[in-house]
C-alpha positions, -999 to 999 in steps of 0.1 A, spaced: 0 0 0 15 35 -9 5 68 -11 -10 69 -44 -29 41 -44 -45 58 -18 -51 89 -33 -66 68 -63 -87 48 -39 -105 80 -20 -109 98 -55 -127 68 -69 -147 63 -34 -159 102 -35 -165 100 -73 -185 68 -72 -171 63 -107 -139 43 -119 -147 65 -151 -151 98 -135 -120 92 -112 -96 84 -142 -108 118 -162 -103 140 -122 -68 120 -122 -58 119 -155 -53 80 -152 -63 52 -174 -94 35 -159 -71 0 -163 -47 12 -141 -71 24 -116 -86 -10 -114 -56 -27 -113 -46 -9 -82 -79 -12 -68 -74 -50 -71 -37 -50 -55 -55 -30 -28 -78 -57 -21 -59 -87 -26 -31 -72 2 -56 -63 23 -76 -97 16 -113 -75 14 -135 -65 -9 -134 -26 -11 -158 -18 -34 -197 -30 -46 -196 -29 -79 -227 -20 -101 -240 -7 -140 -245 25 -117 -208 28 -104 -193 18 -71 -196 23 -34 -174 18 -11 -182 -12 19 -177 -14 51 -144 -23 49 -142 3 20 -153 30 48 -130 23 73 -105 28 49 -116 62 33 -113 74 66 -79 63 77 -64 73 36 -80 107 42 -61 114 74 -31 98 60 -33 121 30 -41 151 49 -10 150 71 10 139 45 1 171 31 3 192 57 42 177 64 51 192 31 36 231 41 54 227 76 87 217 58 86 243 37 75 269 63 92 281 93 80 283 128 75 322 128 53 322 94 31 291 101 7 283 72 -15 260 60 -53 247 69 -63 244 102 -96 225 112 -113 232 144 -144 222 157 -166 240 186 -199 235 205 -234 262 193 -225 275 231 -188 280 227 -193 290 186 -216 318 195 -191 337 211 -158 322 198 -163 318 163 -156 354 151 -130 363 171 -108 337 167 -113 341 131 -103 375 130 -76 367 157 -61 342 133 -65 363 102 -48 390 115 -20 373 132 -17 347 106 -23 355 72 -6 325 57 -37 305 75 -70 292 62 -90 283 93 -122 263 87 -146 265 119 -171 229 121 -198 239 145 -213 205 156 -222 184 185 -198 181 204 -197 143 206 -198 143 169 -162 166 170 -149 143 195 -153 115 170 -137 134 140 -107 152 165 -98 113 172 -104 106 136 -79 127 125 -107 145 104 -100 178 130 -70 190 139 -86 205 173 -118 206 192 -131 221 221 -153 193 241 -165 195 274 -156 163 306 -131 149 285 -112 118 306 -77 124 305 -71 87 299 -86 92 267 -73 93 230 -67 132 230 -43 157 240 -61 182 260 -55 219 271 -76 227 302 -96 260 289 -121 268 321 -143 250 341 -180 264 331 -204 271 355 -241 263 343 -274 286 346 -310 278 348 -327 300 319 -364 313 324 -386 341 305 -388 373 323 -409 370 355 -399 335 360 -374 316 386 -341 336 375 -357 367 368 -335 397 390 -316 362 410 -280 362 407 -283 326 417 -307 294 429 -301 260 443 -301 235 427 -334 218 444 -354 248 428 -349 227 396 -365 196 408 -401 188 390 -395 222 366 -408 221 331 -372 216 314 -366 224 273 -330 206 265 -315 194 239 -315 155 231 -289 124 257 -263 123 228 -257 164 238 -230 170 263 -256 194 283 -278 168 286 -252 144 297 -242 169 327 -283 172 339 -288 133 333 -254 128 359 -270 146 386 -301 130 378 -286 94 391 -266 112 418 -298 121 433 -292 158 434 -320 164 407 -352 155 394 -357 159 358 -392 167 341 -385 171 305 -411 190 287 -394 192 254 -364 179 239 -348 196 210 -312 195 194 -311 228 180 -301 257 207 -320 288 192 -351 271 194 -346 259 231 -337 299 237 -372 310 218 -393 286 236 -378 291 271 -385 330 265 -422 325 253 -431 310 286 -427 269 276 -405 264 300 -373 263 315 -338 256 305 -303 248 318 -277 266 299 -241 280 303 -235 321 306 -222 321 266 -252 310 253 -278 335 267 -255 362 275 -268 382 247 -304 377 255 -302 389 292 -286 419 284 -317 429 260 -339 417 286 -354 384 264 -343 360 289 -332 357 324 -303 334 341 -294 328 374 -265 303 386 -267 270 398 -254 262 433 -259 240 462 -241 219 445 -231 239 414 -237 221 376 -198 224 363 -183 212 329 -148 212 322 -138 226 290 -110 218 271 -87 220 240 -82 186 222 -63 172 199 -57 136 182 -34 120 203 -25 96 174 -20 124 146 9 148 141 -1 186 151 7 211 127 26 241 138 -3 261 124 -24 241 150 -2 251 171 -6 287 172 -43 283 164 -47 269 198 -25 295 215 -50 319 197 -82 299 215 -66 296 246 -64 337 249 -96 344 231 -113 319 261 -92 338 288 -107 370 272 -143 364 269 -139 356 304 -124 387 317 -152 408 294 -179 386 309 -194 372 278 -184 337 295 -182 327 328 -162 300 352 -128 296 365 -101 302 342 -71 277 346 -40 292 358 
């Protein structure tokens, strides 16, 4: 297996095509199959289905998209850092962040990084954020912010903050003109959250077995500005962190107070693929995060305790 049968394999994957991949590679379609058929015969699996409509990868095909697409992608990015010295870092950087921490991180760091760094092309994935843990690992993301990350697992990790969370009512409910409520005031309330895979949900569900909390889950949505606009029409109640609602308690739309007695925390970190080479541009894009995060802090539009 070498690098070009790779390359041939992923074009011919994303093409569907063994026709359309020679014309995109300028490579007879014989010579295509015949190291398509090395491919399989080293590897001792079938890689593609075969049909009068083209070809899609299997299972096994899959697996290995993914693995030749990293492979090719740091491949790549080893040429730009040769050819590139530390002081004028360059190349792509992929980073993936959470709705909460995109709404306030997003366009600052990408003003941050343009400034700073002209030579880079940073490309933001806002996502789940147990869907960018997947990709970070993958190799598919050069970084990620995620939230109660175990440092046993497959990631390098910069501790960011530890968040503190807020229960989020309309005007005239709960939180309205409270800097802060216990935690039992939660028990039995009309909740809007998002859906189990969601990290927020994850962080309710684990006080939920500790005992500590009650949950009565009215709605259960995946999509953040619709758990915001039914909180503030009256449907209920939320539990959210200070970067996702800042904006609406200033204007008065919503109303947050803090959980304590016992406090909802989530860690948030910095990750990045323990099993995949960091680019020096990754580098300095994290650097970047790690003062933007300290920043928003500082200016209030998040709120927790800052690692030292």
């Amino acid at each position: 297996m070498d690098v070009r049968q790779l390359r041939y394999f992923v074009t011919i994957a994303r093409c569907g095509s063994f026709s359309r991949a020679a014309v995109e590679l300028n490579v007879a379609q014989p010579a295509l199959s015949h190291h398509v058929a090395n491919l399989e015969a080293e590897l001792g699996v079938k890689l593609f289905d075969r049909s009068t409509r083209g070809v899609v990868p299997t299972e096994c095909g899959h697996t290995l998209v993914t693995h030749a697409n990293g492979i090719l992608r740091q491949m790549a990015q080893a040429v730009r850092d040769v050819q590139q010295t530390s002081s004028d870092p360059s190349g792509t950087v992929q980073i993936g962040l959470p709705t909460s921490v995109s709404m306030e991180l997003t366009v600052p760091l990408l003003s941050a990084v343009g400034e700073r760094y002209p030579a880079i092309t940073l490309k933001v994935n806002e996502n789940y954020s147990g869907y960018l843990a997947e990709w970070v690992q993958a190799g598919e993301l050069d970084l990620a912010v995620l939230f109660d990350v175990a440092e046993t697992g497959p990631y390098n990790l910069t501790h960011l903050m530890t968040e503190t969370l807020f229960l989020v009512t309309a005007p005239g409910g709960i939180a309205d003109g409270q800097d802060s409520v216990d935690l039992a005031r939660l028990d039995g309330l009309p909740l809007v959250v998002t859906s189990q895979s969601h990290g927020l949900r994850q962080v309710l569900e684990r006080h939920s077995e500790q005992k500590t909390l009650t949950l009565s889950i009215k709605h259960e949505l995946d999509s953040l500005d619709a758990i915001k606009k039914l909180v503030a029409a009256g449907h209920g109640h939320t539990v959210l962190p200070w970067c996702a609602v800042q904006s609406e308690c200033r204007r008065g739309v919503l109303c947050a107070a803090e959980i304590r007695n016992p406090q909802i925390l989530r860690h948030v970190d910095l990750a990045a693929g323990r099993d995949w080479p960091q680019s020096r541009a990754a580098e300095v894009v994290g650097e970047v995060v790690v003062g933007l995060v300290r920043d928003l802090v500082e200016s209030d539009r998040m709120r927790g305790t800052l690692t030292p």
